[in-house]
Steps between C-alpha positions, in 0.01 A plus 500: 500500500159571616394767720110590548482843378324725726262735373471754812823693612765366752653617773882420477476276819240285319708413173499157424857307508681489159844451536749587271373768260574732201250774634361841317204760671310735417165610457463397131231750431344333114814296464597699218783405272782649700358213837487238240851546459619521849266178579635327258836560562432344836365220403783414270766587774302263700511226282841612389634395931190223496307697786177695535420831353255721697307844399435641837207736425447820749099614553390733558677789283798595745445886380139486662644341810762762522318800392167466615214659279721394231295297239693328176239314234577135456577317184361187636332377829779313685299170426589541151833627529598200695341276228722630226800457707410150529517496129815586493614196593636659825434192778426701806310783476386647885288837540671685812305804700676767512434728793679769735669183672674391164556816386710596754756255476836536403563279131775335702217439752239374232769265389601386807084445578462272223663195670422266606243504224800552208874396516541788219740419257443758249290853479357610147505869469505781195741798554167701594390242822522604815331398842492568862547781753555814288544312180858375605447170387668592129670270261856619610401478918414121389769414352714589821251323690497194322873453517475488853213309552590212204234612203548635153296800376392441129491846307216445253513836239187730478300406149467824300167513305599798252812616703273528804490248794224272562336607837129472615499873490584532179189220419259706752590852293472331165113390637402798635614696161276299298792297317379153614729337174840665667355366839436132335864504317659588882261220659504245228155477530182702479463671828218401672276588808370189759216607752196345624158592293247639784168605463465864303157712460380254183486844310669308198207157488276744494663648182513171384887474542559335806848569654790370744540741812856432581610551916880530539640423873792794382551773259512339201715633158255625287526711122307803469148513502370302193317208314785212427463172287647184759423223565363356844577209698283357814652143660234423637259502209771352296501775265894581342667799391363483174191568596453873346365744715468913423651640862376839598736712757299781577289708759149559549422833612162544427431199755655639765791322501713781599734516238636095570680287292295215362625218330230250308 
């Protein structure tokens, strides 16, 4: 089937109808390994029943929505994080805002809120998911629900990456200590940073090594402070990921730039 994806998050209210559905959510933070498993495991239940699978994907970060001042770096912009669901194979993929509204529902209420969008005929979870008021929304809570209300629960198991679970905290830590191969073997990729390139103080043309400010519309994951060999990609210039680029994370200050991040 073909839905439009939508690139800016939806309220519940304004999901598009789908009908029957093997559905999965999360946030999806870098679709790391462990995601990829869970997404496809949807998609194959889906085909499995001959129905859609749907990746409902919850921005902004439900721990800065709940604990305000709370800030948690991103793997990925939530353009790109919807992208490599896509990839998946997965055939609906909808971005849902997630706000004091949404959080405060019940999971029997969140369930009960996705129709008429959904007739729900099965829920993807890992023995770790949970959702809803207080978290209550647990594999086991679920599984009662879903015998009463006519939909399986599919109990996909955690991926252990040397006896440890796959999480997008574990990928965050592994950046942050500098041990960006252990954070590419959880992602199955390189990680990567996506912002927009903005004007900077041309300190580096006149140099004669022009650089790439990068702007970031959150906290971004970042290693420590450091020169790294990468490789750059701009769409609109055409330019691919091949491209190699040195990428400095560092701060400036001797310019007055009070100690911030920069990212070029």
């Amino acid at each position: 089937m073909t839905i439009e994806a939508s690139r800016a998050p939806l309220q519940l209210s304004e999901l598009p109808h789908v009908g029957p559905a093997v559905l999965t959510m999360g946030v999806f933070d870098g679709v790391h390994l462990g995601h990829q498993r869970l997404l496809e495991t949807t998609r194959a239940a889906a085909v499995e029943r001959g129905i859609a699978s749907v990746a409902l994907v919850f921005d902004p970060q439900p721990l800065e929505v709940l604990r305000p001042g709370a800030v948690l770096p991103r793997l990925a912009p939530l353009t790109a994080n919807l992208e490599r669901i896509e990839a998946t194979g997965v055939d609906v993929v909808l971005p849902v805002r997630f706000d004091h509204g949404l959080g405060a529902l019940t999971a029997a209420e969140f369930i009960a809120a996705l129709s008429p969008a959904f007739e729900l005929r099965a829920l993807v979870m890992t023995p770790a998911s949970n959702f809803g008021r207080r978290r209550g929304g647990t594999l086991a809570t679920m599984r009662r629900l879903g015998l009463r209300q006519g939909f399986g629960v599919i109990d996909v198991e955690l991926l252990l990456v040397g006896g440890t679970p796959v999480s997008s905290t574990r990928v965050r830590s592994a950046i942050a200590a500098g041990d960006l191969a252990a954070a590419a073997a959880l992602l199955g990729s390189l990680p990567a940073v996506s912002g927009t390139v903005v004007s900077g103080d041309r300190r580096g043309r006149g140099l004669g090594f022009p650089t790439a400010n990068l702007a970031f519309a959150h906290a971004v994951a970042t290693p420590p402070l450091g020169i790294y060999v990468g490789g750059a990609s701009v769409p609109e210039r055409q330019v691919g990921p091949e491209h190699p680029a040195l990428v400095s994370v560092g701060v400036r200050p001797t310019f007055h730039d009070e100690g911030r991040v920069l990212v070029e």
